[in-house]
N, C-alpha and C positions, 0 to 999 in steps of 0.2 A: 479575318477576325483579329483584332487589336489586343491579344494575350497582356501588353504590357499595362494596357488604359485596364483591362478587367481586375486585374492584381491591384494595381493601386484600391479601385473601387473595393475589392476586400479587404486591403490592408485598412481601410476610409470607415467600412464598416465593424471591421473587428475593432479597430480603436473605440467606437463610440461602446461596443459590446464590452471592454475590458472595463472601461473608465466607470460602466452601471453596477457590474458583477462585485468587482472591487470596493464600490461604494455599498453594493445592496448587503455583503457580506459582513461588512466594519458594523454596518447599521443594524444588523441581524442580532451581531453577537453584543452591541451593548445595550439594545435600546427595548428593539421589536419582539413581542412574545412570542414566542416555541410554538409553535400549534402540537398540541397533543398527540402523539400518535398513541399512546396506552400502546398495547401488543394483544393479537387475540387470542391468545392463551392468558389464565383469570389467576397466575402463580408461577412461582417459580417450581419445576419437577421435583419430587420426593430425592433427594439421593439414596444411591445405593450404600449400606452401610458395608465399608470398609477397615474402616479404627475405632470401635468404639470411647477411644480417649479423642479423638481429633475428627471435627468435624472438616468435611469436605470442601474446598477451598474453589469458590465460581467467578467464574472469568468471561467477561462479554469482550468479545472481537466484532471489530467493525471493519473493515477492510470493502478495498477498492484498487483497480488495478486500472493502467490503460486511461486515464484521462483525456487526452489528446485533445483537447478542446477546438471546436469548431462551431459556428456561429449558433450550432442550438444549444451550447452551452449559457448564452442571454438567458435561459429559459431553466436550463436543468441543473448547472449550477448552485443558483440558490435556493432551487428544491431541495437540491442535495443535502445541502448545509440543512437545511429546516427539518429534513429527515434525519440525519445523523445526529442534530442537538437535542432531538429528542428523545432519539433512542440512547445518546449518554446518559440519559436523568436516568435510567431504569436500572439501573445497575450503578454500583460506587466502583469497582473493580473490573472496569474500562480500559481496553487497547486503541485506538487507531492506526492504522497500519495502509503502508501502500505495497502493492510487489508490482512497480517502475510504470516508466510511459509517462511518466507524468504530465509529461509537454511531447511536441511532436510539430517538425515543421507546417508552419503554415499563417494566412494571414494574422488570427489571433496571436500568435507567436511573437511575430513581427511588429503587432501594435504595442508591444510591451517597450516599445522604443519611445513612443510617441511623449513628449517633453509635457504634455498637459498631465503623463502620472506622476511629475515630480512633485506635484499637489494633492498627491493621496499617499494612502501606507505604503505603497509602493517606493513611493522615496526617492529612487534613484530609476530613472524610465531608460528601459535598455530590454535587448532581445531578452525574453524569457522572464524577466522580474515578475512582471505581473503574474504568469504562472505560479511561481515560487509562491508568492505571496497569498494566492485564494488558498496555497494548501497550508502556508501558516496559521491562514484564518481560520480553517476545514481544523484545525487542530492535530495533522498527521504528527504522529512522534518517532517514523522510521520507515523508512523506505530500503527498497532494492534497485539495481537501473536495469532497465530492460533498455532494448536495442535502441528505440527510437531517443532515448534520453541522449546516445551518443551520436544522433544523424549529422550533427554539425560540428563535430571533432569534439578532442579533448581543452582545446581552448575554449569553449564555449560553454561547456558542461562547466570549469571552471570560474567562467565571468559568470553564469547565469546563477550559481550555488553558494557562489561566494558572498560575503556583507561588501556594500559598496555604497562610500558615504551615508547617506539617509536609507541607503536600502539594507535591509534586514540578514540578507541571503537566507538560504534554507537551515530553518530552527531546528530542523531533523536533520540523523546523521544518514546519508545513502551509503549503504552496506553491501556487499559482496564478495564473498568468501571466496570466491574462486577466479576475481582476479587481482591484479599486484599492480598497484599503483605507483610503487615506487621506480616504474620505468620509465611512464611520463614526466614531463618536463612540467607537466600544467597542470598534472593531479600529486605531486611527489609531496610538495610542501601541503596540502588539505589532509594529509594521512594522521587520521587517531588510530591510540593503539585499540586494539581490537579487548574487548568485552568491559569497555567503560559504562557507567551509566550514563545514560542518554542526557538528566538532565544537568550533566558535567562536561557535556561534548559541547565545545564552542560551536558556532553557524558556521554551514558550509562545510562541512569536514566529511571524509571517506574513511569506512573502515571495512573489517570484513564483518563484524558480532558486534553487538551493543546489548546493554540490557537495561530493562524497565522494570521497575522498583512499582509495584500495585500493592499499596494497602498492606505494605511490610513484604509482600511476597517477589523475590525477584524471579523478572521471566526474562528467559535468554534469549535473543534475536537475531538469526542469523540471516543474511543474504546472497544469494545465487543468479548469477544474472547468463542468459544464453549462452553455447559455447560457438555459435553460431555470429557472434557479435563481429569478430572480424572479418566475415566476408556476407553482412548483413548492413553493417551500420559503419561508423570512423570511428576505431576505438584507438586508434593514433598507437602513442608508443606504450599502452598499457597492456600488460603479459595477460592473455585469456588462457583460460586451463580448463577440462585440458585440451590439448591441440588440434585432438581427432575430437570433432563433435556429439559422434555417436556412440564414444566408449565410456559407457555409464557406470559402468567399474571405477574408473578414473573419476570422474565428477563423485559419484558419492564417496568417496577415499575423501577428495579435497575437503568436500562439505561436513565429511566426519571428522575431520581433524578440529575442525570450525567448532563442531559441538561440544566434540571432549574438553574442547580448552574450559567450554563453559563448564561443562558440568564435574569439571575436577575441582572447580571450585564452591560444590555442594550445591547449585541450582540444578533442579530437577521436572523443568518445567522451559521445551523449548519450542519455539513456533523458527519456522525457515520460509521466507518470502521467497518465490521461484520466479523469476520471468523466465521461462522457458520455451513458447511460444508456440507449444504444443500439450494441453491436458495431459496427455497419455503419457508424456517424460515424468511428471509429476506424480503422476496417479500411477504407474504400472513401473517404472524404472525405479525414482528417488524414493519414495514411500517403501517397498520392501527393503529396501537396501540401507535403510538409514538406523541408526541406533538411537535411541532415549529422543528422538522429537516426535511430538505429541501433535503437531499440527502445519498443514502447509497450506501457505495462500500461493495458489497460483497466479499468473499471470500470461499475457502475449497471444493466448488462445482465445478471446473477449467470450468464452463459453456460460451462457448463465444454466446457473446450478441452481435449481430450486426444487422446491417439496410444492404435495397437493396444495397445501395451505396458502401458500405466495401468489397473491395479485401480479401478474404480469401485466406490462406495458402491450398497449394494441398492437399488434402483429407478431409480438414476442413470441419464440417458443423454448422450452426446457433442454438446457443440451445434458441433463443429467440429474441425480439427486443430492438435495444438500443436507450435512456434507458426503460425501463420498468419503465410507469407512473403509479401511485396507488393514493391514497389519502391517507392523514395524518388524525392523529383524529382531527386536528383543523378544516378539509376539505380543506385544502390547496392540489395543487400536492406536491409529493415528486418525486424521480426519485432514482432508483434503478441498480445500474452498477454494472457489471462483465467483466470478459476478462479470455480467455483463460490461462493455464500456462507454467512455464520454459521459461520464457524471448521470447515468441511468437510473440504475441500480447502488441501493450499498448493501452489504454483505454483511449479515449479522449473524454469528456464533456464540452462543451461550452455552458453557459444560462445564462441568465439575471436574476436578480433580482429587485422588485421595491423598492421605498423609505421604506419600512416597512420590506424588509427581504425576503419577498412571491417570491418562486421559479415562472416566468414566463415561462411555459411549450410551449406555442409555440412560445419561440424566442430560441429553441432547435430544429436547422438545419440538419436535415443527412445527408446534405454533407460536415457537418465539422466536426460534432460529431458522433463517432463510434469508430472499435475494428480497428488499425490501425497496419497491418502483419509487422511482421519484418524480412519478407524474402528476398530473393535480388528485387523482385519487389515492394516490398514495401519502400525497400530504395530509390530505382529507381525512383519513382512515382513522 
């Protein structure tokens, strides 16, 4: 069998797939109407009165993790986009969020070289651009890296994040609290300091925290990526922490320092993106062990999290419920979300918060909040 003749034929085909997606995406956001999704719940839930000087402060999280694009992304892709620009309109005080994977080797990957996307928003046609670019279009404002972001070293994470001539690099800043980039050679100079606001952060840059400014309310963003990275992926000369994988005392130490910074300076309101590439790190280790964050997207475990209400895709099945409530070590709830992968699924969380920050766990609706299909009935819906 000809391994080398069938690679081209993918790389042959993912080109023509990047060059549509790219095109159908630009054309979505300026031209072509929304299709409706509404939501099947008829309101937004009562809140629980907690101040009665201060009404309850709501927050719509959209997240998605694990992209990895592969040719059924021709298809799911700009489902995606048509699901998630509609569920923006429903709420004014909107997140988007990835926790990593964004890309991941493979022919699609590699068509981002092809010289025909110097005549699209892509700009500058090289490994990875095209990716970069559906997620500027997707409107992400913050990412985490999970393993596979690093499969092809820290050179590449570099070229592909960075702005280059007419190409854009990534409009979002990828975050991770728990490693130090200032060891590489290829990630040292992309370093912002840690808890800027996002939309202060030049293209391409790495930090550990960032934060998003919603409707006057700042929310703090912290990122977590594997400790497994260095004997998983090429994380070249960047320090991973901590050293032993499995000592979760350590990781939430790192990850708490990440939050206090934020919230010494009065934001009381924090979500932490996890690619950790197994639910249960997220869910049973980081979640009790964490102080004042209110919400975690997971990531690397492509587990979907849904409620009775969620339309799944044919053959799909529930790997749990969403969200998955826990307690913080303050004994506050937290809330713990996932969504399937490959542009399937987008992850929708809707919840209140009161005057002090404190996630309000039952003004989180399932029938507005859930893993929302991005197959043609789910566009339909």
């Amino acid at each position: 069998m000809n391994w080398n003749r069938i690679w081209k034929i993918g790389v042959g085909v993912a080109i023509a797939l990047v060059l549509a997606i790219v095109a159908y995406l630009v054309i979505a956001k300026q031209n072509l109407p929304i299709p409706d999704l509404g939501s099947t719940g008829t309101s937004n839930p009562e809140p629980e009165v907690v101040d009665s000087d201060a009404e309850p402060f709501t927050l719509q999280l959209l997240h998605a993790s694990d992209f990895e694009a592969g040719l059924a992304a021709l298809e799911d892709a700009p489902r995606f986009s048509a699901v998630l620009n509609a569920l923006k309109d429903d709420y004014p005080n909107t997140l988007v969020l990835s926790s990593g994977d964004n890309y991941i080797p493979s022919p699609f990957l590699f068509a981002g070289s092809d010289p025909r996307l110097n005549e699209t928003p892509v700009g500058e046609a090289s490994i990875g651009h095209a990716n970069i670019e559906i997620h500027n279009q997707l409107g992400i404002q913050a990412s985490t890296f999970g393993n596979h972001d690093f499969d092809l070293g820290s050179k590449e994470v570099r070229d592909i994040i960075q702005p280059d001539g007419d190409y854009r690099g990534a409009l979002f800043p990828y975050l991770s609290s728990n490693l130090d980039f200032s060891t590489d050679p290829n990630l040292s100079s992309l370093i912002s300091a840690n808890g800027q606001e996002v939309s202060t952060i030049p293209a391409g840059q790495v930090a550990g925290t960032a934060v998003i400014t919603v409707n006057g309310e700042p929310i703090g963003i912290v990122g977590a990526s594997t400790p497994l990275l260095p004997t998983i992926s090429s994380s070249d000369g960047v320090t991973v922490f901590p050293e032993n994988p499995t000592d979760y005392d350590a990781l939430a130490a790192k990850i708490q320092t990440a939050v206090d910074e934020l919230t010494a300076t009065g934001i009381n309101k924090i979500i932490l993106l996890a690619h950790m590439q197994q639910l249960t790190i997220e869910r049973d280790e980081l979640a009790p062990r964490l102080r004042d964050v209110d919400i975690i997207v997971a990531g690397g475990s492509h587990t979907l999290l849904s409620d009775a209400t969620d339309h799944l895709r044919l053959g799909d099945t529930s790997g749990g419920p969403y969200p998955i409530l826990k307690t913080n070590r303050d004994g506050n709830a937290i809330a713990v979300v996932n969504t399937d992968a490959t542009y399937k699924y987008v992850g929708r969380l809707v919840v209140d918060f009161d005057a002090n920050g404190i996630l309000i766990a039952s003004s989180i609706d399932p029938n507005i909040s859930g893993a929302y299909a991005t197959d043609d009935q789910g566009v339909a819906a």
